[in-house]
C-alpha positions in Angstrom: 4.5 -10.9 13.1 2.2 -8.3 14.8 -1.0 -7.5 13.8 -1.8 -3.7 14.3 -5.6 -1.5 13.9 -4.5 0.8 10.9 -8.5 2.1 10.5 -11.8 0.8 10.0 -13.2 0.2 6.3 -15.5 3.2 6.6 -12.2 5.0 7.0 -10.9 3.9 3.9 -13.0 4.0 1.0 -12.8 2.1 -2.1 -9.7 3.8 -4.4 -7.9 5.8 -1.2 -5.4 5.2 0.4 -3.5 6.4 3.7 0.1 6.4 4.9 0.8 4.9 8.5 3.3 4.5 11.0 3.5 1.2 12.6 6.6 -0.2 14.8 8.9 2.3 13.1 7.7 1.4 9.4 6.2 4.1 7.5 3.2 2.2 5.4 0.7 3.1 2.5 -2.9 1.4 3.0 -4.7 0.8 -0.2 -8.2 0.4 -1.3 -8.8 -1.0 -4.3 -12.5 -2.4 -5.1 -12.9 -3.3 -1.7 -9.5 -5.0 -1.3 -6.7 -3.5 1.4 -3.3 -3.7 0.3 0.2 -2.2 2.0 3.1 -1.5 1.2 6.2 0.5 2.3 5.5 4.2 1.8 9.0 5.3 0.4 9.3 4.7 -3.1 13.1 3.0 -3.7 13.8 5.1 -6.3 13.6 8.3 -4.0 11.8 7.7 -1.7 8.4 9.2 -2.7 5.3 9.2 -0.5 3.5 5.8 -1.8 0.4 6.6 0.6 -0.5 9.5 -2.4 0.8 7.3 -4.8 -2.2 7.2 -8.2 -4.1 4.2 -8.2 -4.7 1.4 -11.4 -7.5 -0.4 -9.8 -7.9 -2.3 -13.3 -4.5 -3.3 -13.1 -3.9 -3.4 -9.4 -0.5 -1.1 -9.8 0.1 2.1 -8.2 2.1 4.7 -9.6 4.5 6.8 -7.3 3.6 10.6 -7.4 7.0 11.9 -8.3 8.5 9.8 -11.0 6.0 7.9 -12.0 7.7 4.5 -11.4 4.0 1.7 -11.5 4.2 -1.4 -8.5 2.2 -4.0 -8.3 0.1 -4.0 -5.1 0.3 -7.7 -5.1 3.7 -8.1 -5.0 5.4 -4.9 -4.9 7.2 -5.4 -7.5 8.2 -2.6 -9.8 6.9 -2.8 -13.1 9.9 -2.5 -15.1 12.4 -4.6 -13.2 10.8 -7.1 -11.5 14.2 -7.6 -8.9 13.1 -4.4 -7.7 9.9 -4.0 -5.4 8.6 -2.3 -2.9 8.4 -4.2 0.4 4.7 -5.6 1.2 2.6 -6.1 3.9 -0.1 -8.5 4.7 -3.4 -6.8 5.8 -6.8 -8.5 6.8 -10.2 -7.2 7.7 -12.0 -8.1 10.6 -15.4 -6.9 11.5 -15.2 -4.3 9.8 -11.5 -3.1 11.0 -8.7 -3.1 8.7 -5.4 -4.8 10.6 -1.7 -5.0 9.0 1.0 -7.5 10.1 4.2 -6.7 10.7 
């Protein structure tokens, strides 16, 4: 795995998120009460933008913007079949910057 600068946490206040390219993968950052989550940005159902995806803090699940269809931010896993899931990314913060491996 690499570890890649995606933003700073200034950049990416608490309940945004932003999509990113890293090494060929498209990727959706989250925020979500001060934790950094990422995932792939195409939904697998078709292939929606995840990085505008509507975010459940309370339930840490985002919701794709064009059908609706709720992951976990966790796991990836779509809410209604969990064989299904979006493919996840680790991220870490490090003074302040905000790093994803891939």
């Amino acid at each position: 795995m690499t570890r890649h600068k995606i933003c700073t946490v200034e950049d990416l206040p608490e309940g945004e998120s932003i999509g990113v390219e890293v090494d060929g993968l498209e990727i959706a950052v989250f925020n979500v009460d001060g934790e950094f989550h990422a995932l792939q940005n195409k939904c697998i159902h078709k292939q929606g933008p995840m990085f505008d995806a509507e975010i459940n803090a309370e339930e840490k699940t985002v919701y794709c913007p064009w059908h609706y269809w709720e992951f976990e931010l966790d796991s990836g896993e779509f809410v209604v079949d969990r064989d299904k899931r979006l493919r996840t990314f680790d991220v870490d913060v490090t003074d302040d910057e905000v790093y994803v491996n891939v």
